[in-house]
PyMOL CGO cylinders between C-alpha atoms (Angstrom):
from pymol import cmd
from pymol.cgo import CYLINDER

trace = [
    CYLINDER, 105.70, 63.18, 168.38, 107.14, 59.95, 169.44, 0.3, 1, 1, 1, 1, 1, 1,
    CYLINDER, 107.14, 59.95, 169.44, 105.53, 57.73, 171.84, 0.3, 1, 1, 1, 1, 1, 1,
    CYLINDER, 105.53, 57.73, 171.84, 108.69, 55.80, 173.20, 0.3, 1, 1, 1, 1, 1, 1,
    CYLINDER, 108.69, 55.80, 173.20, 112.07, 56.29, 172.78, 0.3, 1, 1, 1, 1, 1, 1,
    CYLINDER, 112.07, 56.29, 172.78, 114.16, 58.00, 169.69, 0.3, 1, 1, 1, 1, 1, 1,
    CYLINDER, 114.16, 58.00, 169.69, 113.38, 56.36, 166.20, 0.3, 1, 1, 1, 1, 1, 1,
    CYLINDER, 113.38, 56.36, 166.20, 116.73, 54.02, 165.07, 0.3, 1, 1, 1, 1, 1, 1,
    CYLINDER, 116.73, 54.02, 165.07, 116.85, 54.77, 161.61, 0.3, 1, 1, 1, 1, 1, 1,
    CYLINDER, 116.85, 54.77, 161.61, 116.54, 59.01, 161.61, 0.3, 1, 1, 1, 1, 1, 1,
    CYLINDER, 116.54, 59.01, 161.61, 116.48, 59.05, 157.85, 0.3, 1, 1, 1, 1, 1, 1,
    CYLINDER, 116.48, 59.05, 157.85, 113.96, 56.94, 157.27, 0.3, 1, 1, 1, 1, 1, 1,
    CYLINDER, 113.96, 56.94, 157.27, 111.99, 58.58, 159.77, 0.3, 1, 1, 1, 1, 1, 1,
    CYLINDER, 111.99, 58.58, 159.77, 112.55, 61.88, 158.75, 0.3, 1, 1, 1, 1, 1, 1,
    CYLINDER, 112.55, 61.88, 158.75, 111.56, 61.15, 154.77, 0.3, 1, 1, 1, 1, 1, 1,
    CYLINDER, 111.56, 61.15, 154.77, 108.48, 59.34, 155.72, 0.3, 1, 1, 1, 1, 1, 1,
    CYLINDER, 108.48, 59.34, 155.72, 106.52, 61.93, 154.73, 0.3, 1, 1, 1, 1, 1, 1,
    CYLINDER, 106.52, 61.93, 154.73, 108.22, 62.66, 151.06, 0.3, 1, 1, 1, 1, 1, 1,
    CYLINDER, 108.22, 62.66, 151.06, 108.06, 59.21, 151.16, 0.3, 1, 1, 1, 1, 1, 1,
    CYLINDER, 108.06, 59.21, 151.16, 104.52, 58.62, 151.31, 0.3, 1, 1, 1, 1, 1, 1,
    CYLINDER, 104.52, 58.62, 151.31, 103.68, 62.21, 149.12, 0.3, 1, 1, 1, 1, 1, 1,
    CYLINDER, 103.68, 62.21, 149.12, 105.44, 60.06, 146.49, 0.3, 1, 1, 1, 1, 1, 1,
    CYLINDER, 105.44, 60.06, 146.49, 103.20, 57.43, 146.66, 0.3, 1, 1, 1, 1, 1, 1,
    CYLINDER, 103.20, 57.43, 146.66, 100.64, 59.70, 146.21, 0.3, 1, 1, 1, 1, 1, 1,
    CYLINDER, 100.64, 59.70, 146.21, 102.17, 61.29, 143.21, 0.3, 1, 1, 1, 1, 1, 1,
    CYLINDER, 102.17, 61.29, 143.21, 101.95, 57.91, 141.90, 0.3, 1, 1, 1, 1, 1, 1,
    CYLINDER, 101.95, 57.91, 141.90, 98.23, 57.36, 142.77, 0.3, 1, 1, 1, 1, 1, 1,
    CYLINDER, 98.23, 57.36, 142.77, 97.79, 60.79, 140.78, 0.3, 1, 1, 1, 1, 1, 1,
    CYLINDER, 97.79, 60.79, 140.78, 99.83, 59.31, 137.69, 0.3, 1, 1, 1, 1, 1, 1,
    CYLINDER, 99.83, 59.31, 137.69, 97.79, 55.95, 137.82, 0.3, 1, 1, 1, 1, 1, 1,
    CYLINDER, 97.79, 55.95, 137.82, 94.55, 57.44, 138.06, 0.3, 1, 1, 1, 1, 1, 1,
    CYLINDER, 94.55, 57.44, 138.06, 95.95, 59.47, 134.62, 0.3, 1, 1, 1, 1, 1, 1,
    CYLINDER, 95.95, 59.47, 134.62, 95.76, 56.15, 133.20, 0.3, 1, 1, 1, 1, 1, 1,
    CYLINDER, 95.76, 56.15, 133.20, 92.15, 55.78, 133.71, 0.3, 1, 1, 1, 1, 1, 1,
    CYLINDER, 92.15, 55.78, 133.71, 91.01, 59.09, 133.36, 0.3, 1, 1, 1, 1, 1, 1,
    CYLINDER, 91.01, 59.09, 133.36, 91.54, 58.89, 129.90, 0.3, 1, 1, 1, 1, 1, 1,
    CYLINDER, 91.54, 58.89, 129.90, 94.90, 60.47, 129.56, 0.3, 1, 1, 1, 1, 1, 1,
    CYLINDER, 94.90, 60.47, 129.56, 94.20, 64.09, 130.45, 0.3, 1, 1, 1, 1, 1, 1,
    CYLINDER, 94.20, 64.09, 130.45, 97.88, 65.27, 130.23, 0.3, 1, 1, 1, 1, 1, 1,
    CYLINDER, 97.88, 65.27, 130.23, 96.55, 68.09, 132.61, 0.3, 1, 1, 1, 1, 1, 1,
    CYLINDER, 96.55, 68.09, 132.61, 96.34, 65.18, 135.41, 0.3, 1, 1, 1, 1, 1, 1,
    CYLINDER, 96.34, 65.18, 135.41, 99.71, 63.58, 133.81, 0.3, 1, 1, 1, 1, 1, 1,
    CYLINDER, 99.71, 63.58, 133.81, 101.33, 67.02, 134.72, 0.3, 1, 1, 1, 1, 1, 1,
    CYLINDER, 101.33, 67.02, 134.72, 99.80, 67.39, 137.99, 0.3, 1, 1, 1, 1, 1, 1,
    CYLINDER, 99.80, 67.39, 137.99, 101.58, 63.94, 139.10, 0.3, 1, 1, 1, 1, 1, 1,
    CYLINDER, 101.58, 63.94, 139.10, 104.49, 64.74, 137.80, 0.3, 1, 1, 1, 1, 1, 1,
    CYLINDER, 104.49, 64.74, 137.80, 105.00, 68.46, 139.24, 0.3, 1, 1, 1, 1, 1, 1,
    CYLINDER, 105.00, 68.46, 139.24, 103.60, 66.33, 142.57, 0.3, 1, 1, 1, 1, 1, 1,
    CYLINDER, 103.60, 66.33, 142.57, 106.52, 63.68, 142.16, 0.3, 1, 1, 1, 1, 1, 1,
    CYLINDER, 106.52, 63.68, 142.16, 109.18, 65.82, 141.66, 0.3, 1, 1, 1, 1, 1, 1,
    CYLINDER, 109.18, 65.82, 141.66, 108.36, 68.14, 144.63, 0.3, 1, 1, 1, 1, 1, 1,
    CYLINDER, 108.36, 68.14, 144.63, 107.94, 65.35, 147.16, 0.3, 1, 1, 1, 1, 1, 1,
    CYLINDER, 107.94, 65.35, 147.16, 111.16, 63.41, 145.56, 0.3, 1, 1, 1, 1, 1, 1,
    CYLINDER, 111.16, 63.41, 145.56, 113.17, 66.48, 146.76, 0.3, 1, 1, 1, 1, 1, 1,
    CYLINDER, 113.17, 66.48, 146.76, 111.46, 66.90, 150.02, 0.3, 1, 1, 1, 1, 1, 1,
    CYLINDER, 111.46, 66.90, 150.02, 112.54, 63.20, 150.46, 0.3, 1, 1, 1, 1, 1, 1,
    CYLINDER, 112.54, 63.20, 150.46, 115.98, 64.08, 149.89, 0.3, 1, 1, 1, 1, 1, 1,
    CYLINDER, 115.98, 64.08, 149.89, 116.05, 67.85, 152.28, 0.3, 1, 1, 1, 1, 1, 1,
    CYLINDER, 116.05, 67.85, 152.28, 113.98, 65.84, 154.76, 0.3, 1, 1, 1, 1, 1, 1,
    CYLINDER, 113.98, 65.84, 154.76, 115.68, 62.96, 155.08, 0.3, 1, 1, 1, 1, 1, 1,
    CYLINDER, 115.68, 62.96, 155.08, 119.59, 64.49, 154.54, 0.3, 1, 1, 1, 1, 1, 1,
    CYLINDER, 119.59, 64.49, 154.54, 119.26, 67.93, 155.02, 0.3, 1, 1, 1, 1, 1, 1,
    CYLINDER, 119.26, 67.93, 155.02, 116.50, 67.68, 158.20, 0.3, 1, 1, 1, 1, 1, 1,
    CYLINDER, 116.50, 67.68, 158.20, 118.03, 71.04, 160.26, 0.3, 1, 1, 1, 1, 1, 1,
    CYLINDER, 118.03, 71.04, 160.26, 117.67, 73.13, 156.95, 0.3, 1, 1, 1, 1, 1, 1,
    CYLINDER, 117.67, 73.13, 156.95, 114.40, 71.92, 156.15, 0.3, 1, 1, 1, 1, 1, 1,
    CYLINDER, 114.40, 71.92, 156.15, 112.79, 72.07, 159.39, 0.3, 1, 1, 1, 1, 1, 1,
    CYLINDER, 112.79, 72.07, 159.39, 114.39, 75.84, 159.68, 0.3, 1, 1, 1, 1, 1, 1,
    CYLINDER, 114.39, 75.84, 159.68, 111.83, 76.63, 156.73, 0.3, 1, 1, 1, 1, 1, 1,
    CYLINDER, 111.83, 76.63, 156.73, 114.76, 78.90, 155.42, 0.3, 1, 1, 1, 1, 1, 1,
    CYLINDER, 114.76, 78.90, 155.42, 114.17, 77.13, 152.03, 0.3, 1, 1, 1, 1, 1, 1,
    CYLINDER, 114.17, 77.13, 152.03, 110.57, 76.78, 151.59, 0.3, 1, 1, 1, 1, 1, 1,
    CYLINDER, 110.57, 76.78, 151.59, 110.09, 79.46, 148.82, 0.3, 1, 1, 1, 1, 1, 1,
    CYLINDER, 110.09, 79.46, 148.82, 112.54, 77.14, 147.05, 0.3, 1, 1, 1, 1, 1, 1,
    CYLINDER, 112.54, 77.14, 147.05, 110.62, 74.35, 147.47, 0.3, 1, 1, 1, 1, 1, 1,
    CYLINDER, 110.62, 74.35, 147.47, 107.11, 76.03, 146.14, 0.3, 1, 1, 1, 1, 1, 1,
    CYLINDER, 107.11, 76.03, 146.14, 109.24, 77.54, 143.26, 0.3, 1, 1, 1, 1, 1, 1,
    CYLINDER, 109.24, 77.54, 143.26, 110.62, 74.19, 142.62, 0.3, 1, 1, 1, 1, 1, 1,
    CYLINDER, 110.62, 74.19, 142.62, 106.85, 72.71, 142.42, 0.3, 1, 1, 1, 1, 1, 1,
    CYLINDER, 106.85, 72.71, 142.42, 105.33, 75.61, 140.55, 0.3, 1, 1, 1, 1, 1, 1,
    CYLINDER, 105.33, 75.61, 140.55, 107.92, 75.87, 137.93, 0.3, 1, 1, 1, 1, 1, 1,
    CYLINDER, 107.92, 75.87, 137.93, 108.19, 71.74, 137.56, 0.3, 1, 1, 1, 1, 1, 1,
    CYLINDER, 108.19, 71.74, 137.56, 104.32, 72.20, 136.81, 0.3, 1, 1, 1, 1, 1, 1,
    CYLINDER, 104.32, 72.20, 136.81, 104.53, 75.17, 134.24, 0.3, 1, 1, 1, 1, 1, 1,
    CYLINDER, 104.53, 75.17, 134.24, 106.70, 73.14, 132.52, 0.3, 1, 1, 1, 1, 1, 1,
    CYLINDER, 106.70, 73.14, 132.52, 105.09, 69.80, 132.36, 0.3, 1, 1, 1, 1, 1, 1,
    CYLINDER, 105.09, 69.80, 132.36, 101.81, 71.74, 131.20, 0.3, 1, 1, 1, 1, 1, 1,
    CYLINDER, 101.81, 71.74, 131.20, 103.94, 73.35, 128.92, 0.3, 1, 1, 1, 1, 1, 1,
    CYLINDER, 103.94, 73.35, 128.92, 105.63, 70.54, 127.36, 0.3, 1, 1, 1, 1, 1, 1,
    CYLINDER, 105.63, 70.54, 127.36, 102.32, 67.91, 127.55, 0.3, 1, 1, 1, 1, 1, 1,
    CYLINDER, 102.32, 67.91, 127.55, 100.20, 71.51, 125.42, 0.3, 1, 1, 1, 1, 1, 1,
    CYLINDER, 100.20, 71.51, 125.42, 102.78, 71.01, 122.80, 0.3, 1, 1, 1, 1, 1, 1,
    CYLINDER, 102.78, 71.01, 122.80, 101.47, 66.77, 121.73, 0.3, 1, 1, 1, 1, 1, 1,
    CYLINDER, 101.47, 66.77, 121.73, 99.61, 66.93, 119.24, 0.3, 1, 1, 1, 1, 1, 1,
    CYLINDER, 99.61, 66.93, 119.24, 96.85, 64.20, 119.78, 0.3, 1, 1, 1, 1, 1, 1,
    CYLINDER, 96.85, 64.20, 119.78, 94.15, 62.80, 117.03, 0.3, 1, 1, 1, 1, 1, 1,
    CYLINDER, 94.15, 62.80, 117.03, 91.15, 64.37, 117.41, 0.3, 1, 1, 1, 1, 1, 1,
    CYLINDER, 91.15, 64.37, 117.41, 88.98, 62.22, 119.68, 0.3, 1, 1, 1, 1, 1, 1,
    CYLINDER, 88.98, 62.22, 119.68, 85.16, 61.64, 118.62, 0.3, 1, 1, 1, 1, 1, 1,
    CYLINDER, 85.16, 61.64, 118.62, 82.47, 60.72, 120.92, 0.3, 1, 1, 1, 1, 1, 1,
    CYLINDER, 82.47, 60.72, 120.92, 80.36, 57.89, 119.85, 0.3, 1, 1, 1, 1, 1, 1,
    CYLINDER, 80.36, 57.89, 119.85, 77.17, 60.54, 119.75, 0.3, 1, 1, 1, 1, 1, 1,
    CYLINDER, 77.17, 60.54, 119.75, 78.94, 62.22, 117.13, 0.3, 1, 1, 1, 1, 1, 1,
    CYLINDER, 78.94, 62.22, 117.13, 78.74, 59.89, 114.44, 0.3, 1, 1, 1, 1, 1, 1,
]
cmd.load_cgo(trace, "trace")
């Protein structure tokens, strides 16, 4: 809904909110950094980052097909399989085992 008048900049507009999902994605991958490097939150961001990226993209470009919903089981397909493969790929590093300070 807009208040007053048409937005200028219809792009902009229009990818605000892949825009902001992004910014999110990278709130997920910076918390990774604290949480002590859980790839399973790594993967979560990423999936996250690459879903929003293209909704920034079919938002902001591609608005009438986007807001048709014609292609949303592309765009969960796109998130689910970006996901399965980051878990994938992040289950195959092999890390040093980790011991807790209790343990020794």
């Amino acid at each position: 809904m807009v208040c007053f008048g048409r937005p200028v900049d219809s792009f902009a507009y229009n990818a605000m909110g892949g825009v902001l999902g992004v910014v999110g994605s990278v709130g997920i991958m910076a918390a990774w950094l604290f949480a002590r490097r859980h790839y399973a939150i790594l993967s979560v961001g990423l999936a996250y980052f690459v879903d929003q990226s293209a909704k920034v993209i079919l938002e902001g470009i591609f608005t009438p097909i986007y807001a048709s919903g014609t292609i949303d089981i592309y765009i969960t397909a796109l998130q689910v399989t970006s996901w399965v493969g980051f878990m994938i790929y992040f289950a195959r590093i092999k890390e040093p085992a980790k011991v807790a300070a209790s343990d020794v």
